[in-house]
C-alpha positions in Angstrom: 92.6 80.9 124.8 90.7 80.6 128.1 92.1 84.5 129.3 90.9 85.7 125.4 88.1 88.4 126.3 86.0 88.1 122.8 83.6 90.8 123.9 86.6 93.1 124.5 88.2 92.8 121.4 85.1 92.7 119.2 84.7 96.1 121.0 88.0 97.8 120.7 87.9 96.3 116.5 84.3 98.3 116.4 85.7 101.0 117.8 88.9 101.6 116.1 86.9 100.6 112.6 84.8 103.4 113.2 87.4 106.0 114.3 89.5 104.9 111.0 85.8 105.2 108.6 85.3 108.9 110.6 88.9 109.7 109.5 88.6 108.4 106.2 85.5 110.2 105.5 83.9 107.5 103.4 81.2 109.9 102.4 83.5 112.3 100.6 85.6 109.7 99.5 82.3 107.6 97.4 81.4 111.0 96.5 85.5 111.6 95.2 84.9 108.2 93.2 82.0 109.1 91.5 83.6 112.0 90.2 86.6 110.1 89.3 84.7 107.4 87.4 83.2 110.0 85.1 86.6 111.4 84.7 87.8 107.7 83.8 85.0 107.6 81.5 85.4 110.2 79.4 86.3 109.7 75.5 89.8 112.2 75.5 90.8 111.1 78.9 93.7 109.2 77.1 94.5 112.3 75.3 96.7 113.5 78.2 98.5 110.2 79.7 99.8 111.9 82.2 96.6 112.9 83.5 94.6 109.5 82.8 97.3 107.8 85.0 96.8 110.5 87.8 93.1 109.8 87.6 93.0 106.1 87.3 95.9 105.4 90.3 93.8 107.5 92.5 90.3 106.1 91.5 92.1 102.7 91.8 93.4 103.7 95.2 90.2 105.2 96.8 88.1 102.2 95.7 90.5 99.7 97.3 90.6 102.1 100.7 86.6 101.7 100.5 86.1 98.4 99.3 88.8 97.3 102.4 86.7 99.2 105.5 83.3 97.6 103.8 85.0 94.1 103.9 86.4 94.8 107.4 82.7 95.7 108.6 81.4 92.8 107.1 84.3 90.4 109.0 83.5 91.9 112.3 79.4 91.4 111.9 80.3 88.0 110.9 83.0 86.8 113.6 80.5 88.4 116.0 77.9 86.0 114.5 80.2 83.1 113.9 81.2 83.4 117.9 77.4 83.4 119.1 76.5 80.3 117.1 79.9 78.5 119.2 78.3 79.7 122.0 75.0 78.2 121.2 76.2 75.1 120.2 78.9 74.9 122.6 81.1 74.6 119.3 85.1 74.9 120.5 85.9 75.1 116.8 83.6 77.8 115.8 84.7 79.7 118.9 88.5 79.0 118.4 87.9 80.1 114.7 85.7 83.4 115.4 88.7 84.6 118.4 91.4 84.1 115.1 89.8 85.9 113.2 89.2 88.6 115.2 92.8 89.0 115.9 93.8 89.1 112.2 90.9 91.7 111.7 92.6 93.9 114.2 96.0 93.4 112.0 93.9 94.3 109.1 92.6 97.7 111.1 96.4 98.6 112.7 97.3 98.5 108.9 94.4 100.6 107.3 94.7 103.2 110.2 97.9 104.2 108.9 96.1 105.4 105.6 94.3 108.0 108.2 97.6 109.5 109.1 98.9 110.6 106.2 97.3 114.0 106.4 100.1 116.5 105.3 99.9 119.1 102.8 102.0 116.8 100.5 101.0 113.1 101.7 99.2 112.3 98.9 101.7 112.8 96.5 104.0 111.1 94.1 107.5 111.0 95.4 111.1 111.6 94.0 113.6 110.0 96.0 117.7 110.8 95.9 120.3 108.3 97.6 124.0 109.5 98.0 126.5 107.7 99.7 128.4 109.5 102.5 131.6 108.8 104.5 132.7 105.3 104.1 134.7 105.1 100.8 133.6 102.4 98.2 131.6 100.5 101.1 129.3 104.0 100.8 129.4 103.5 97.6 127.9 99.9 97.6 125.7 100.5 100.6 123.8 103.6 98.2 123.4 100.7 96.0 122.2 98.5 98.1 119.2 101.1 99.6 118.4 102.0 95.8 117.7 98.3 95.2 115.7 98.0 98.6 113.9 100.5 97.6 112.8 99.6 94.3 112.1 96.1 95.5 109.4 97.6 98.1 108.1 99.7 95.6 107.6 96.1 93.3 106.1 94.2 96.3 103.9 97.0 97.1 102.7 97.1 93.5 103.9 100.7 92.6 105.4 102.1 89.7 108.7 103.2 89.8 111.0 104.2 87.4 115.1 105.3 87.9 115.7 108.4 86.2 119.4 108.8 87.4 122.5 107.4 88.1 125.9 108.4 88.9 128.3 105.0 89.2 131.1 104.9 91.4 134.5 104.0 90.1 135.5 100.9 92.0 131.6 99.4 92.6 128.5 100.7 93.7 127.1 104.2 92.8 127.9 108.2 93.8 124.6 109.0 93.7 121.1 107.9 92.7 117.4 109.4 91.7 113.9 107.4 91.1 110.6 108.3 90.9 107.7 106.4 92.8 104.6 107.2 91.2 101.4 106.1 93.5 99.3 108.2 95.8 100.5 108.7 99.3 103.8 107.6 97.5 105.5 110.3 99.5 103.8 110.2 102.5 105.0 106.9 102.9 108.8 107.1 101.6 109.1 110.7 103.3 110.2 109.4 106.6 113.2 107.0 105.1 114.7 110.6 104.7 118.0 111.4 106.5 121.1 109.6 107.1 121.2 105.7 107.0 124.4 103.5 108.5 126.1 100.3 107.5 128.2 98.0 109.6 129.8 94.9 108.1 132.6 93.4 107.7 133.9 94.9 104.3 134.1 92.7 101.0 136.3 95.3 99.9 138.5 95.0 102.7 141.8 92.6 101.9 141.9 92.0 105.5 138.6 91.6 106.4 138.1 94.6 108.5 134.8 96.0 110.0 133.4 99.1 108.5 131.2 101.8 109.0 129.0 103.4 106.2 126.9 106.3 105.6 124.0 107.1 103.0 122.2 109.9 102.7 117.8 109.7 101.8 116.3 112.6 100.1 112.7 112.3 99.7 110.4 115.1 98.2 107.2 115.0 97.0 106.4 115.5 93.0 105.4 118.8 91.9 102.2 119.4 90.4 101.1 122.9 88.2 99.5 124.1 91.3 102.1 125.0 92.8 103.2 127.8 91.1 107.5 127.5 91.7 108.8 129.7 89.4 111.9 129.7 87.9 113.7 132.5 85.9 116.1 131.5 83.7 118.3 133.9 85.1 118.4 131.4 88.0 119.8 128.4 86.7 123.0 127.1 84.6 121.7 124.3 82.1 125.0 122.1 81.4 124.9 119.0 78.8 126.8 116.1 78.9 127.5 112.4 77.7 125.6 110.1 79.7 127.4 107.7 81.7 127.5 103.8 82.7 125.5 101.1 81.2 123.4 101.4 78.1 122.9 101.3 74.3 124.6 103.4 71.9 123.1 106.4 71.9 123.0 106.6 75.4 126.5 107.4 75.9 127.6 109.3 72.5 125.3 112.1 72.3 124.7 114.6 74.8 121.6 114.0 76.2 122.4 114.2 80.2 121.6 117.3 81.7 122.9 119.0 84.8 120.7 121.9 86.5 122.1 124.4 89.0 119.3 126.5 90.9 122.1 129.4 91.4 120.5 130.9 94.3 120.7 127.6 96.5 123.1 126.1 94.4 120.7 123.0 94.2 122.1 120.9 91.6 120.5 118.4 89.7 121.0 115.6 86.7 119.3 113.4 85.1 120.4 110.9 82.1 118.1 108.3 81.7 115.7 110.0 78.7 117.5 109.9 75.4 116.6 113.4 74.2 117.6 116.3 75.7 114.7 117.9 75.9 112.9 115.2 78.4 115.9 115.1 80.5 115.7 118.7 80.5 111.7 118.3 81.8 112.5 115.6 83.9 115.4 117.6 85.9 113.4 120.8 86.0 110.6 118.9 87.7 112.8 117.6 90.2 114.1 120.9 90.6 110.9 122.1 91.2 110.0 119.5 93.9 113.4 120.4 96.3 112.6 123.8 96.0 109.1 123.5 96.9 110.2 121.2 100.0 112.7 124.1 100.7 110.1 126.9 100.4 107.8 124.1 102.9 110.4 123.7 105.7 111.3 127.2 105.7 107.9 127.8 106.6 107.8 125.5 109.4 110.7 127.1 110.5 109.2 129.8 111.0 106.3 128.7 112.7 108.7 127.0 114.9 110.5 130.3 115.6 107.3 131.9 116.8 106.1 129.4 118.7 109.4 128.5 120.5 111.9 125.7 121.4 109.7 122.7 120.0 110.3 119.2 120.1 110.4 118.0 116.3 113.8 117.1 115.4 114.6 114.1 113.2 118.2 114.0 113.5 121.3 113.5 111.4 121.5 109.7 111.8 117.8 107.7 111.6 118.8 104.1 111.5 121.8 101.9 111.8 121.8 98.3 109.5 124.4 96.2 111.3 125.5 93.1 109.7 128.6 92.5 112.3 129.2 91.3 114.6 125.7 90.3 114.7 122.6 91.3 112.5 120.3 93.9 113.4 118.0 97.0 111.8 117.1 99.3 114.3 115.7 102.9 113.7 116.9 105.1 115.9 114.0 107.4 116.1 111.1 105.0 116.8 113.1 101.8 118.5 111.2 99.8 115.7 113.6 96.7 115.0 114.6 92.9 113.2 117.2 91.0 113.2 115.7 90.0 109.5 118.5 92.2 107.7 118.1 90.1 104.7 114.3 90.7 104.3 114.8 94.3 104.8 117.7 94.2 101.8 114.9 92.6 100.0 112.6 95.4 100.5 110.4 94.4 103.4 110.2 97.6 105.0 106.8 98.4 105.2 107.3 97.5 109.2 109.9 100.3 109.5 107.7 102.9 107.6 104.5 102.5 109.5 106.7 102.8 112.2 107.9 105.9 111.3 104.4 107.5 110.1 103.0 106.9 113.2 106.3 108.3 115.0 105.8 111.3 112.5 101.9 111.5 113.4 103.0 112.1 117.6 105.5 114.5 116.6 103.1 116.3 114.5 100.5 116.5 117.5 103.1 117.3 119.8 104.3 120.3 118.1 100.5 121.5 117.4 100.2 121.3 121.1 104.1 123.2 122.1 102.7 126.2 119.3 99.1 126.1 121.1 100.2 126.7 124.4 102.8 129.1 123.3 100.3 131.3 121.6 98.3 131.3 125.0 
């Protein structure tokens, strides 16, 4: 402890609390809570669920964000406190105990800052998240399963609601394809970079002679639409087939026709969805979805664009984003920010949140970068 420079970390905690309350804007946001406690208040608010639930997540969420940077400023003033008293009294304990808690303030701050880079158009969204399984057979198959279940598991720990609103099930085990819904705010800014291709590499249980095998499943992440942004759809557009829902549940889940499949004829974007009984909500649900890959579509060809004008700019994700290997010894790497454990069974369990800051503050340097590539090309 004797080479621990209190002064100097008290300092770079001040410092980094006040860049993350600049960021945040705590102003706007107490001013954005005020307005959303009157909307919470109001007699008919439950007359439009869908909209109370918007309003009371995000209240819920911005009064946890400012409740969080008050206690952190609190902390600091009082390890600050706590540390000259030790020095006063020549109290090893007091000191010892102010040092620690400094440290796990700064875990506290690394943690919050992440909030403040959430900052695209979409961030603080809802998200609607697709796994498919790729090359790899029934193992692809399983390993889809296996993500689906990781994710819904950090969406649990993390306290947000998420529901599964298809499923496609694979013959032998595991599934074809799967779609669920996160609903929190800055659900997608979060989940958005799990997208792109994941790997497996085990030892096969389906392999009679206990072979090694590679796996691939594909993350889709987009961001849930919302009536603001105007994605029109002729009918002319899309193909509206109905079907028998499929794999487990009641009854009337699989002898009526109640899953519907969606083709966006013009980008041949197909969707399903089966896990409403009536028709009609599947029909909502899938259009919805719909709505959100085309509006990620519309987005990215945008960037595109601006990419095309400002020249060759370094932004790429690429195909393959992180590799889970199980065999011959056990690792989870991603490929794009060198973040890794050799905890694979945590990470199965949904303990990811390590992997995703990762990755938003990965994103975040990108982002700057590329701002800075189209700058100086426009010069």
């Amino acid at each position: 402890m004797a080479d621990f420079d209190f002064s100097q970390a008290l300092g770079e905690a001040r410092t980094k609390y006040e860049s993350i309350a600049k960021a945040l804007n705590v102003e706007r946001l107490k001013a954005e809570i005020e307005d959303l406690e009157r909307q919470a208040s109001a007699p008919g608010l439950w007359d439009d669920p869908e909209n109370a639930q918007k309003v009371t997540s995000r209240l819920s969420a911005e009064q946890s964000q400012v409740k969080k940077l008050d206690s952190l400023g609190e902390r600091l003033d009082d390890a600050e406190t706590l540390f000259e008293l030790g020095q006063e009294e020549g109290d090893d304990d007091s000191l010892a105990e102010a040092r620690s808690e400094v440290g796990a303030i700064q875990k506290d701050l690394d943690e919050m800052e992440i909030q403040t880079l959430l900052d695209g158009e979409y961030d603080a969204r809802s998200a609607v998240v697709t796994i498919r399984s790729g090359a790899g057979g029934v193992d692809a198959a399983d390993f889809a399963q296996m993500l689906l279940r990781m994710y819904l598991r950090w969406a649990e720990r993390d306290g947000y609601k998420a529901k599964v609103m298809d499923t496609s099930y694979a013959e032998e085990a595991g599934i074809k394809s799967a779609t669920f819904q996160v609903n929190a705010p800055y659900a997608y800014g979060r989940l958005s970079v799990e997208g792109g291709t994941h790997r497996l590499v085990r030892i096969s249980p389906f392999d009679n002679q206990g072979r090694r095998q590679t796996s691939f499943a594909a993350v889709e992440v987009v961001p849930l639409v919302e009536e603001t942004d105007h994605i029109d759809i002729p009918d002319s557009d899309i193909r509206v087939d109905t079907y028998c829902s499929s794999g487990p549940g009641g009854q009337g889940v699989n002898t009526t026709y109640s899953a519907v499949r969606i083709t966006h004829l013009p980008t041949n974007t197909v969707v399903t969805m089966q896990d409403e009984r009536s028709q009609i909500q599947n029909r909502a649900a899938a259009m919805a979805v719909l709505q959100s890959r085309l509006l990620v579509m519309r987005h990215e060809a945008e960037a595109k664009k601006k990419k095309e004008l400002a020249g060759d700019i370094k932004a790429s994700w690429g195909d393959q984003m992180r590799s889970y290997v199980l065999h011959p010894y056990q690792m989870v790497k991603d490929l794009r920010t060198g973040y890794e454990t050799s905890q694979t069974q945590a990470v199965f369990e949904g303990d990811i949140d390590g992997f995703i800051d990762a990755g938003i503050r990965w994103r975040h340097e990108q982002r700057r970068e590329a701002a800075e590539a189209e700058e100086t090309a426009g010069k």
